[in-house]
C-alpha positions as CSV (number, residue, x, y, z in Angstrom):
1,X,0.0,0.0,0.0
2,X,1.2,3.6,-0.5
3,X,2.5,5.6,2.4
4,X,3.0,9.2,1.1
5,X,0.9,11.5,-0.7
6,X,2.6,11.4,-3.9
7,X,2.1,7.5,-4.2
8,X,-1.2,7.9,-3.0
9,X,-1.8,10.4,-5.7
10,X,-0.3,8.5,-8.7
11,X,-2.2,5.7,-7.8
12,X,-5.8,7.9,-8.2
13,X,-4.2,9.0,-11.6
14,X,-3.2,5.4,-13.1
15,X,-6.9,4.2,-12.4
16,X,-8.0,6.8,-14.4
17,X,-5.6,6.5,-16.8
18,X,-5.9,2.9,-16.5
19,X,-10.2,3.4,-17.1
20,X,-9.8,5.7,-20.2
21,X,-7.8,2.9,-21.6
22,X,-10.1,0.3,-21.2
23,X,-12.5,2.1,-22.1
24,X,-10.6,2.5,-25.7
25,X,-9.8,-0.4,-26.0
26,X,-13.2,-2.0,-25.3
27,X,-14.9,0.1,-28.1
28,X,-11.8,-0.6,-30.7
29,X,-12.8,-4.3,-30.1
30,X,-16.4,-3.8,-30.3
31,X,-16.0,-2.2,-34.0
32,X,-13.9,-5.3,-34.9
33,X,-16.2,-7.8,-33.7
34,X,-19.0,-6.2,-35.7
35,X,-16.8,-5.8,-38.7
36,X,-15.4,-9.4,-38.3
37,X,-19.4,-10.6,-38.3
38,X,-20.5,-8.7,-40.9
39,X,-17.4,-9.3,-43.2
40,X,-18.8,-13.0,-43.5
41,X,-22.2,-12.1,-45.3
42,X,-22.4,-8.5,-46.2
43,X,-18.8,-7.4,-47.6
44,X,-20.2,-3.4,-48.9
45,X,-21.6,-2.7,-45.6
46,X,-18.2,-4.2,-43.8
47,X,-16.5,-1.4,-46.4
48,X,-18.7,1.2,-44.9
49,X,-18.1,0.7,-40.9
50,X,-14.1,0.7,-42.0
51,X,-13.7,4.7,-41.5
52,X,-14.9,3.9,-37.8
53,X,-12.8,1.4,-37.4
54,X,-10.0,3.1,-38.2
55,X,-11.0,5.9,-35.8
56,X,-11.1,3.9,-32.7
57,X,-8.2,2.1,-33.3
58,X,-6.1,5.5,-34.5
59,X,-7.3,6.9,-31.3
60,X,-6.3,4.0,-29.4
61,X,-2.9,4.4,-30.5
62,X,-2.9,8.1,-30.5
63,X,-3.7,8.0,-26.3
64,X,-1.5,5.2,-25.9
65,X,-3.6,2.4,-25.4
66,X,-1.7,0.1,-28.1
67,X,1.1,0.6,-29.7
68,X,1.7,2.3,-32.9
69,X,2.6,-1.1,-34.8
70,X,-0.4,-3.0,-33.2
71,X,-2.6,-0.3,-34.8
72,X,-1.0,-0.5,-38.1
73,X,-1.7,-4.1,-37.6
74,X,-5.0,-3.9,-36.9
75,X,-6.0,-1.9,-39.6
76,X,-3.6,-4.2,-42.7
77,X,-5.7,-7.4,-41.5
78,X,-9.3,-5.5,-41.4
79,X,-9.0,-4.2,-44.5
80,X,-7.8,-7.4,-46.2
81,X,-10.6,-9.4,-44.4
82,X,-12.9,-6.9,-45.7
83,X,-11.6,-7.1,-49.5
């Protein structure tokens, strides 16, 4: 457990942190689950939820969240599943 203030502290901000994270990540994965489902019946409308793709997983990596490879990634595979 922390003993001073300033451990006390960083621990409020690395929840937070750690929540806004989580939080990113959850919706990146959310868009690739619905991409990765539709993909198998409905290729067009799999085109067309790309761009918001993209954005989640761009802002993931733009906050932190994942890394700036794991993004690029991300994005090669969805848009070769998608094609």
């Amino acid at each position: 457990m922390p003993i001073t203030q300033s451990a006390k502290k960083a621990i409020r901000g690395s929840l937070r942190k750690k929540a806004f994270n989580d939080r990113r990540k959850r919706t990146m994965k959310e868009v690739i689950k619905k991409i990765d489902k539709i993909s198998k019946t409905d290729k067009s409308g799999a085109q067309k939820m790309l761009s918001e793709a993209y954005k989640a997983i761009d802002k993931a990596a733009q906050k932190g969240a994942i890394k700036k490879n794991t993004a690029a990634r991300k994005k090669s595979r969805l848009t070769r599943l998608v094609k």
